[in-house]
Structure formats: structure tokens, C-alpha cells
N, C-alpha and C positions, 0 to 999 in steps of 0.2 A: 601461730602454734600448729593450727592445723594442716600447713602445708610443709612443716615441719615433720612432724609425726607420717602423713602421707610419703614425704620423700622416706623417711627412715622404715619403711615397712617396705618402702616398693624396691629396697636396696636390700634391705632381707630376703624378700621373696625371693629375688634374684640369683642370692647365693643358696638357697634351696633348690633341691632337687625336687620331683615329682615321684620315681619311683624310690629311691632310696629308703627314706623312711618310710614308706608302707610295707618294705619288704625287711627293715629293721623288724617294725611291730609282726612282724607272720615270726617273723625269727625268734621275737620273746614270745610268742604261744605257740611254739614248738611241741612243749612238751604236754599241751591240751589239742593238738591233732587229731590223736584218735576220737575226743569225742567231739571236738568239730566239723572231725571228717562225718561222723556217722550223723552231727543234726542235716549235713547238706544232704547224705543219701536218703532219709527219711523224708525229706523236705522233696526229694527229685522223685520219688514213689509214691507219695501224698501227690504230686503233679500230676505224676502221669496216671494216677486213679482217678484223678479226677477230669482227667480229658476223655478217657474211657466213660466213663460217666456220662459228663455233657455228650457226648458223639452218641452212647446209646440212648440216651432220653431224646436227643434229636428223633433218634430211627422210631423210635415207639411211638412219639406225641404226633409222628407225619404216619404212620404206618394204622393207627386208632381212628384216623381221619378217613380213613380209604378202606375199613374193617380188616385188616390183615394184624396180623400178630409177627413182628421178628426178633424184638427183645423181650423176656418174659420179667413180670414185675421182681422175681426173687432174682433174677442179674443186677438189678439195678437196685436191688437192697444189699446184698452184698458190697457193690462197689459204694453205694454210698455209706453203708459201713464202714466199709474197709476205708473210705477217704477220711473218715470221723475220726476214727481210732488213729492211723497215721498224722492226720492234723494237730491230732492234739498231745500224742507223743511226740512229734518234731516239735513242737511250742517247748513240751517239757527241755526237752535235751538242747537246743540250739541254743534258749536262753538258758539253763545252766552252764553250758560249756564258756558262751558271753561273757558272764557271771566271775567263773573265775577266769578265765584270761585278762578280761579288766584286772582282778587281784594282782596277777601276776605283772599287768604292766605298773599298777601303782607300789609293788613292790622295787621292782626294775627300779622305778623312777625314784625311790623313797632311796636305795643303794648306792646310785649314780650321785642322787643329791649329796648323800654324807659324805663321796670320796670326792667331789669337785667341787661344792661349795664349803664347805670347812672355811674360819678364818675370813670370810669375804670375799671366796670365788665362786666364780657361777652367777647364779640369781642374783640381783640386789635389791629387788623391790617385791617386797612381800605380794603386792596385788598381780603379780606378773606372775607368779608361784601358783598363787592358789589357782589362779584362770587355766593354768596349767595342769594343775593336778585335779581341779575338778571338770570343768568344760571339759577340755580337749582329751581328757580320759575319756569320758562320758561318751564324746562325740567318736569314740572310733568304735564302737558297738555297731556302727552305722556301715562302719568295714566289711565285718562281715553278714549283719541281717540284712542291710539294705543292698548289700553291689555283689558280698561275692556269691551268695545262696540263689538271687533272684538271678544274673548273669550265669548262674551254671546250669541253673531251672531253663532261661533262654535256648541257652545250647542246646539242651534237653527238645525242645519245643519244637524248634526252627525243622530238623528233620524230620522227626514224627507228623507235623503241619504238613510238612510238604509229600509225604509215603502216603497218608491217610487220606490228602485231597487228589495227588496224582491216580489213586484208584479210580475217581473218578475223572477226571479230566487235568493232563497235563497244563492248559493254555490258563487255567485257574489257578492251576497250585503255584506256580509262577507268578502270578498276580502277589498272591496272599500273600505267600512266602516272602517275597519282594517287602511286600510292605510291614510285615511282621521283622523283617531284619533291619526295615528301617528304622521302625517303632523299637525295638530292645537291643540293638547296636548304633544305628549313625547317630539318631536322635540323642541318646547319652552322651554317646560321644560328643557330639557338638554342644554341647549342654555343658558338658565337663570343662570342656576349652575355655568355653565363654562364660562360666558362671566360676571359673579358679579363683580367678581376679576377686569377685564379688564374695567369695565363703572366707577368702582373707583376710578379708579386710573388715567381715564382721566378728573373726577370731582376734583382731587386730585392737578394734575398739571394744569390743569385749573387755579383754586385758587393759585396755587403758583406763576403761570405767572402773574396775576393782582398783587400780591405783590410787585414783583419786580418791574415791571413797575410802579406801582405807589411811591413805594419809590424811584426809579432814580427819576422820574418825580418832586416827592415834594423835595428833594435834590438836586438840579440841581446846585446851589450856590457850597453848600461844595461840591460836586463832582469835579467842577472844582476849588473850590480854590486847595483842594488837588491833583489834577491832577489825578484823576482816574477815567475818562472818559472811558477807555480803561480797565479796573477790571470791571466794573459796566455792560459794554457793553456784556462781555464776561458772567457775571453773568445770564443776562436776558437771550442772546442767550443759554444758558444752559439748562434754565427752558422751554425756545420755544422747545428746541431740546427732553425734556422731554416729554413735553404735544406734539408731534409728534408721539413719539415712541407710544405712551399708544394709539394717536389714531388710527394709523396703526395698531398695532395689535386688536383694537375692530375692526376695519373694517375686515381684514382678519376674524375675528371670524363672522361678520355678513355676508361675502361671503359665507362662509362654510354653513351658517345657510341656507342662501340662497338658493344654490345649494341644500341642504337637502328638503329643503323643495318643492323645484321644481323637483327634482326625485321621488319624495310620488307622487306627481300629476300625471306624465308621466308614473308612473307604475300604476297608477288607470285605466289611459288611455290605457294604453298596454292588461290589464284584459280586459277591457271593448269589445275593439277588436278583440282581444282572443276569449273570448264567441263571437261573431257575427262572427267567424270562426271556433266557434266550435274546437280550439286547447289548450288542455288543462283545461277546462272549460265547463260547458253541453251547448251547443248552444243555442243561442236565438235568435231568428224573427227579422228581419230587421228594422221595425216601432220600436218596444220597445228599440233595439238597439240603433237608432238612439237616440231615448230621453235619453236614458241610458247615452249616451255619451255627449251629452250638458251640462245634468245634472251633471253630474260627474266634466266638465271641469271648469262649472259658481261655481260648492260648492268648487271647490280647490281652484281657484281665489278668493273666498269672505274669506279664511284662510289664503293668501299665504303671510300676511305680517308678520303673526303671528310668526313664527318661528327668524323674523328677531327683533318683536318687543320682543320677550324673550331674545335673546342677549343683545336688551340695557336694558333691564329690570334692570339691574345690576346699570347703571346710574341713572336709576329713584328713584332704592328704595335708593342710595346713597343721590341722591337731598333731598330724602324727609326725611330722617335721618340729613342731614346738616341743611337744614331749621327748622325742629322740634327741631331742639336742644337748639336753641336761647328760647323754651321754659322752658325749664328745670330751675328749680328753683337755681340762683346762694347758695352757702354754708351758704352765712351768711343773705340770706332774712330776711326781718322783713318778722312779720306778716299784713295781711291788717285791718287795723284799721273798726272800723264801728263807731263812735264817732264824732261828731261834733268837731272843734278847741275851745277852752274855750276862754275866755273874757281875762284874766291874761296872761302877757307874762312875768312873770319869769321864767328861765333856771336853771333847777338842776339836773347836772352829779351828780347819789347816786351810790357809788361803782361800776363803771363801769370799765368793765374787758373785753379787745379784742383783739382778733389776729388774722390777715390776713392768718396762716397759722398755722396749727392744731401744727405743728412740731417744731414751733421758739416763742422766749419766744413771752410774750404780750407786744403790741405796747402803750396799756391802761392798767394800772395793779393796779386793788381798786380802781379808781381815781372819785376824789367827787369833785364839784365844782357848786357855786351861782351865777347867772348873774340875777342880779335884773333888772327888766322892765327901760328900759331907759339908762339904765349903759353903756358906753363907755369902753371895755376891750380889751387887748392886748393878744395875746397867744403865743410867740415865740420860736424858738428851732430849733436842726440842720434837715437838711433834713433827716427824716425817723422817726422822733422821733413823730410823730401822731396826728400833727396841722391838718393835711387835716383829719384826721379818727375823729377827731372831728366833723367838717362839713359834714363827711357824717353820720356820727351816728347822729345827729343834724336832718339832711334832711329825717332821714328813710330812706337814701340808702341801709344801712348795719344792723342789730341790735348786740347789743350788746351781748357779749357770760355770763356774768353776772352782776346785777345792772341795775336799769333801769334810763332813763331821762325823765323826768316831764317837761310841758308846763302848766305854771298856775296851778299847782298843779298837773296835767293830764297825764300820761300817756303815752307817743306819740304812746307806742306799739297801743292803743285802738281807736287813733284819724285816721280817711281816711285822705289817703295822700295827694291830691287835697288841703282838708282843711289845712294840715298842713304847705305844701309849698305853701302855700297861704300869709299866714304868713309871712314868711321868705324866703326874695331876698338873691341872690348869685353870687359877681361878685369875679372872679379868675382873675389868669394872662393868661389864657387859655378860657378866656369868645371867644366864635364866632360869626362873623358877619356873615351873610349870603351874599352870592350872588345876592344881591337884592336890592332895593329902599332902602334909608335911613327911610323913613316913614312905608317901611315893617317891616325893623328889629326894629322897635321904638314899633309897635304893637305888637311883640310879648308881648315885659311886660305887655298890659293893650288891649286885643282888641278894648276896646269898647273905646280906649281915643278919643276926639275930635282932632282938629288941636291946640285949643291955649294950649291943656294941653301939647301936642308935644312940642311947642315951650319954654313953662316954662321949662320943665324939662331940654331940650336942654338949655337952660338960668341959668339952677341954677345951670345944668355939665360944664359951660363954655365953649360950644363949636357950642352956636348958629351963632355966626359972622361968623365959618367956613360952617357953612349950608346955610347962608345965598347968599355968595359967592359965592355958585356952582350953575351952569345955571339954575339947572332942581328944584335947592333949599330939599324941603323932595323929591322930586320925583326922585333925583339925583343917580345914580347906582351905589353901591359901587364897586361891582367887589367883585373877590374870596377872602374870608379873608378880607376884606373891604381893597383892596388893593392902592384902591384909597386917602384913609388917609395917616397919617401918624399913630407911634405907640401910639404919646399923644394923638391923636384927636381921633382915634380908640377906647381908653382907655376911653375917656370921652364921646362916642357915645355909649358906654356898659354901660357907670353908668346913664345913663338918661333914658337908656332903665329899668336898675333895680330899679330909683327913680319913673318910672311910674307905677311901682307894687302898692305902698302905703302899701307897708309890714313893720309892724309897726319893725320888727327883720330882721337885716341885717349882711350877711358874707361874710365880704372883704377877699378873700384869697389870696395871694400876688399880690395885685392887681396895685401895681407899678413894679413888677419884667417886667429889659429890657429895663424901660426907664432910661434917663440921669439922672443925680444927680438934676438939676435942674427943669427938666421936673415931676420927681417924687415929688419934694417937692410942687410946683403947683397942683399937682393934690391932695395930700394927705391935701393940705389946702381947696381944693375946697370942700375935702371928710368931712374937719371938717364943715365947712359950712352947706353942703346940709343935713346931716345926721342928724341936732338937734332935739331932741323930740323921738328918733329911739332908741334901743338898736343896738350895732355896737359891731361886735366879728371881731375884726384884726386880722390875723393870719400873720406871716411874719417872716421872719428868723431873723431880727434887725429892733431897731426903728430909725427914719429918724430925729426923733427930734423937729418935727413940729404937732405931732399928740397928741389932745387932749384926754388926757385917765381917765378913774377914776381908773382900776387895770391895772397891766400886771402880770402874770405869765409866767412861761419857764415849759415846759417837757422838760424830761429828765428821761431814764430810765424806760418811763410808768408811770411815778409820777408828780405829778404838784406841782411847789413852787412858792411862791408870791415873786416879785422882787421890789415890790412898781411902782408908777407911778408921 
């Protein structure tokens, strides 16, 4: 398994780019620029007050040695003033601006997911998601505090080092210089190279360890009905043992970086006293010395993370390639409509042609079919046979690969989606409750409902008595999965939610699958009830016997045939 997973990531990586997505993420914090831009300038003038700083505390602490005065103490209160006050407003502003630009990518990311995972595109593993939205969010903070502030501060540094020590002696500032570009440019750089591999691959089993644990966690039943507590156990510990390895060796690789980069500084340092002993070096004057050397030690310290922050460099641009990816337009996108929804709600599949997979025949093959406004229709068939690619082709989750579908005559390619699933409710066997107030999840179908429109709908699901009953009544906490129901009460706390839509088109997709024989026929009589005046598209693998139809057809094959009703 693990050379399995190894292959499947080092063939990801592959089709990843390096700059693409980091220049994606600049693109979503566009529009927090200006106070990005201003923490880098606050952060480049805190630098450079404080090279000014160390360089005159150089000249005074060597010039006090020899009685002369050339910095007087209130310069050197000032500038360590002044570097106070910039320090700690550049903190304020850089991490605010941080702050909301994360917002904005985990909004990016929260918008991308609703229009490409819809249905079961996109993501499929919950533990993949979340490493997603929270790590790899997380870790691009790292974009701009750790590479692009400090790398601009460098730029900053490199010619000032070299104007400040060339005062005194060109053959030195060459030296420093030299090694200050190697310490906050090659060193990262090579850091970056060799450490991409290694920040991957602990983004890589990162996400795999959330996987696991969260399906032991959502499994927890059949793991122990099957007794394999102890497979499941040793599974996780595998992936922990993974995500260990990968980070042991980024750390070793960020030691090494480490260590690199703190020997650039210590042989800046060694030059620097070289020359003021004149070994090796044309000798320089004590006073300039002195500044030479402060300076020298405050510019390698305002670099010295750098080399460490090119090692994870490798993590960050992996994060911002996982995250951009949720952008990428799934294969079978519709287009986005610009079209208002029409007034007419007839339904017309005209030769429509589709398939989930470029290589295996079509799931939808020619298939034409009428659902006139108001009509009660049945669609059944075995599992795989294209009932649900109905309801997403319906939705605008998917578009058709040829033939298109009409709404009133219209288009759906042309109509915004908003408008269209405005339209048309959609409760599955897979509908979710949230974690929340029963009055929360009631709102999702209709914000703006009142409290009595709450309770009719709840009244016309048949499942007001059970809302009534519970202490807190709408305010009552479902729990995860509305754990606090049961699966019929569940079942008819999602249909009251989708009869508070008032979408004149509704698709039930097995929306009794799970419960009893009797609990399902209750609910599918409640469905004949609540639904009249509605067009209602049943989808279902067999009929219950209790459902009032006007057609049913069966797929099969990709083709649709009438079975009567």
C-alpha cells in the first residue's frame, strides 16, 4: 500500500506545476494588496531602521573604547524607537492583512467546492477535504510571512550591505556581500529544490492520515461488528508512521538548511575580523570595523530564516496546488447560464447523450423524454443505469455530452443556476442534516421563512408532534447527521425542509431507501399528499405501490421505455 500511495502522489506531483498555483493564490488576494503591500513596506523600514541602529551602536560601543563620541545616545533612542514602534505596527498590519486573505481563500475554496463537487464531483474523501481546507490553508500564510516579506527585506539588504561596507573597503564588501547572497538567495534556493520532494510528501500523508481516521471514526459500527478493530488500528498506525517518516526527513533537511545558513553568517563574521586584523584582507580602522561588524551580524539575522523558509517552500507550493485544484473545472461542467428561469416548467430530455467516463459506453444514449408541468413521473432502474445522472443533468451539475434539456421551452445551458435551482427541490436518500437547531436546518430551504411557515411545512411532513415533544421544540439540537431522530423522522425533517423551497419541480431520489416497509410506505403517502400542484420526478429502484403516478418509465441500457403507471 505504501508504494502504492508513493507512486500515486509522485504522479501528482508531476502533473503539478510549481509557479502556477502560487500565482493562482497572489490572484485570490488581489483584492487585500494594498494592505499586503503596505505590511511588506512597514516591514522593509523596520529593516532598514534597524540596520541603521546596529551600524550606529557599532560606531559608539568602538568609539567609547577610544574616548571619542560619534553617535550621540538620543540617535540611537530615536532609531531604537522608531524600530519599536515600526516592529510592532508591521506585526499588527501583516498579520491582519494574512488574516483575511486566508478568509478569502477559504471562501474561494468553500465556492469552487459548491460548483465542482455538487452530486459527487470533485473531492470524495472527506479526510482529503478537510487537510485541504484546514492545513494547506493554514500553510500558505507561510507565502507571504516567511518567503515573500523576508526575500524582499533580502533585496533590501544585499545593496545597502554592500554601499555601507564599500565606504570602507571594496575587497570586503565583496566578501560579505558574496556571502549574504548566498545565505538569502542560493541557499534557499537549493533548499527549495531539494526539500519540494520532502514538504510533499508530508502534505501527502498528512491527508492520508485524516483519511483514515476519519473513516475508522465514521465506521466504528461495522468495524466492530466485523471484529477488525485490530486491521483498522494497525492501518491508521501505518499512515501515522508515514506522515512521521516524511516529517523527520523535512526536518533533517531544514537542520541542514539551518546550519547553511548560519555558517554564511559566521564567515561573514570571520571576514569582517580578518580585515580589522588586517589577515588576509587590506585592514580597516577600528571605528568602521566596529560598524562593519554589527552590521554585517543584524543583515544576516534579518535573512537567517530564509534558507530554512526555502526548505518548506516545497510544503507551501504543494498546499497551494492542493487548494487551487478544487478550482479546476470538473470534465463534464455546464456552462454558466446568464438567463433568467422562464415562467413554464415543462421538462424536455431532446437526445441527450452522457457519460461519466470518456472510455465506457454512455450511461444516457439518444434519450428524449416529456415531463409536462404538474405530472407525477416515476424513473426506475438497477443501480448504475442513470436515474441519478438524470437529476444531475436536471440540476446543471453535469452537462450533457450531446442533446440538450429545456425548462419551459429554455435552455437550461442559458438559464443562471441560482435561478434554476430555484426551481427545483431535491431530496435523496443521502439528504443531510446538519449539526444544528432543527429551526437551522428548516432555514436552509427558505431563509427568509417565518416561524408559522416552519410549522406548516413541518405539519404537512408529518413530523410536527415529534418537534413538538422535544424540550427546546425548533430550537431543539439535532446532533451530527440529525442523530437525535430517528431515520423516518429524519426523513421527514428533510422534506419539510425541501417543501419550504415552494419550487414548483421536485426530485425525490430514493428517498425512502433504509427505512422499514412500513415506515416507507407512510412516508411515500405523506409525499403523495404534500406534493399536489408540483411536478414530482421519482427516481427509485421499484415501486412501493402506494405512489400516485401519471408515467413511470425504466432505463436500461441508456434508453428509456414506458412501463405504464
Amino acid at each position: 500500500m505504501k508504494s502504492t500511495e508513493n507512486r500515486e502522489f509522485s504522479r501528482q506531483a508531476r502533473r503539478e506545476g510549481v509557479l502556477a498555483p502560487v500565482l493562482q493564490i497572489l490572484q485570490i488576494w488581489q483584492r487585500r494588496a494594498p494592505l499586503l503591500t503596505a505590511g511588506a513596506l512597514l516591514s522593509l523600514l523596520a529593516l532598514l531602521i534597524g540596520l541603521l541602529l546596529m551600524r550606529a551602536a557599532g560606531l559608539r560601543v568602538a568609539a567609547m573604547t577610544v574616548g571619542m563620541l560619534v553617535v550621540t545616545t538620543g540617535a540611537l533612542r530615536i532609531f531604537g524607537a522608531s524600530r519599536v514602534i515600526l516592529r510592532y505596527t508591521e506585526r499588527l498590519v501583516t498579520h491582519d492583512a494574512m488574516f483575511r486573505a486566508l478568509a478569502d481563500v477559504r471562501v474561494w475554496f468553500f465556492r469552487h467546492l459548491a460548483r465542482g463537487a455538487a452530486a459527487g464531483l470533485g473531492f470524495r474523501r472527506a479526510g482529503d477535504l478537510l487537510s485541504r481546507l484546514v492545513s494547506d490553508v493554514e500553510a500558505l500564510d507561510g507565502l507571504y510571512l516567511r518567503i515573500i516579506i523576508p526575500l524582499a527585506g533580502a533585496l533590501l539588504v544585499l545593496p545597502f550591505l554592500f554601499i555601507a561596507i564599500n565606504m570602507v573597503d571594496t575587497e570586503l564588501a565583496l566578501v560579505v556581500s558574496g556571502l549574504f547572497a548566498c545565505g538569502a538567495f542560493g541557499l534557499p534556493l537549493l533548499a527549495a529544490i531539494l526539500g519540494r520532494r520532502e514538504g510533499g510528501l508530508v502534505s501527502h500523508a498528512s491527508a492520508q492520515l485524516r483519511i483514515g481516521v476519519l473513516d475508522m471514526v465514521g465506521g466504528l459500527r461495522e468495524i466492530a461488528t466485523f471484529g477488525a478493530e485490530g486491521r483498522m488500528r494497525d492501518h491508521v498506525h501505518a499512515r501515522d508512521a508515514a506522515l512521521f517518516r516524511a516529517q523527520m526527513r523535512q526536518a533533517r533537511m531544514l537542520a541542514l538548511a539551518g546550519a547553511a545558513s548560519y555558517l554564511c553568517g559566521q564567515a561573514a563574521v570571520v571576514a569582517v575580523l580578518a580585515a580589522a586584523l588586517g589577515l588576509g584582507l587590506p585592514r580597516i580602522a577600528p571605528l568602521p570595523a566596529a560598524a562593519v561588524l554589527f552590521l554585517t551580524v543584524a543583515a544576516f539575522e534579518s535573512v537567517g530564516g530564509l534558507t530554512r523558509a526555502g526548505a518548506l517552500a516545497g510544503s507551501i507550493t504543494r498546499a497551494a496546488a492542493r487548494v487551487v485544484a478544487v478550482g479546476a473545472m470538473p470534465e463534464h461542467a455546464p456552462p454558466e447560464g446568464t438567463e433568467p428561469a422562464p415562467a413554464g416548467t415543462d421538462i424536455r430530455f431532446e437526445h441527450v447523450t452522457f457519460r461519466w467516463d470518456a472510455h465506457r459506453q454512455p450511461v444516457l444514449d439518444d434519450l428524449s423524454l416529456t415531463i409536462a408541468a404538474g405530472e407525477r413521473v416515476a424513473i426506475l432502474g438497477a443501480s448504475g443505469a442513470g436515474k441519478s445522472t438524470l437529476a444531475a443533468l436536471l440540476l446543471k451539475v453535469v452537462a450533457p455530452e450531446a442533446g440538450r434539456i429545456t425548462l419551459g421551452g429554455q435552455d437550461i445551458a442559458t438559464i443562471r443556476d441560482d435561478d434554476l435551482r430555484g426551481r427545483i427541490a431535491w431530496l435523496s436518500q443521502a439528504t443531510h442534516l446538519f449539526a444544528d437547531t432543527i429551526r437551522a436546518n428548516l432555514l436552509l430551504g427558505r431563509p427568509d421563512a417565518d416561524e408559522a411557515e416552519l410549522w406548516a411545512a413541518l405539519e404537512q411532513a408529518r413530523v410536527a408532534d415529534v418537534v413538538r415533544d422535544l424540550p427546546e421544540g425548533l430550537d431543539s439540537w439535532l446532533g451530527e447527521g440529525g442523530a437525535s431522530l430517528s431515520g423516518g423522522q429524519g426523513r421527514r425533517l428533510a422534506l419539510a425542509r425541501v417543501l419550504l423551497s415552494r419550487a414548483p419541480i421536485l426530485i425525490l431520489d430514493e428517498p425512502a431507501t433504509g427505512l422499514d416497509a412500513r415506515t416507507e410506505q407512510e412516508f411515500l403517502l405523506t409525499l403523495n399528499e404534500v406534493t399536489r400542484g408540483r411536478t414530482v420526478i421519482l427516481i427509485a429502484h421499484r415501486l412501493a405501490g402506494v405512489e400516485k403516478l401519471d408515467h413511470a418509465w425504466r432505463i436500461s441500457g441508456g434508453k428509456m421505455a414506458g412501463i405504464g403507471a
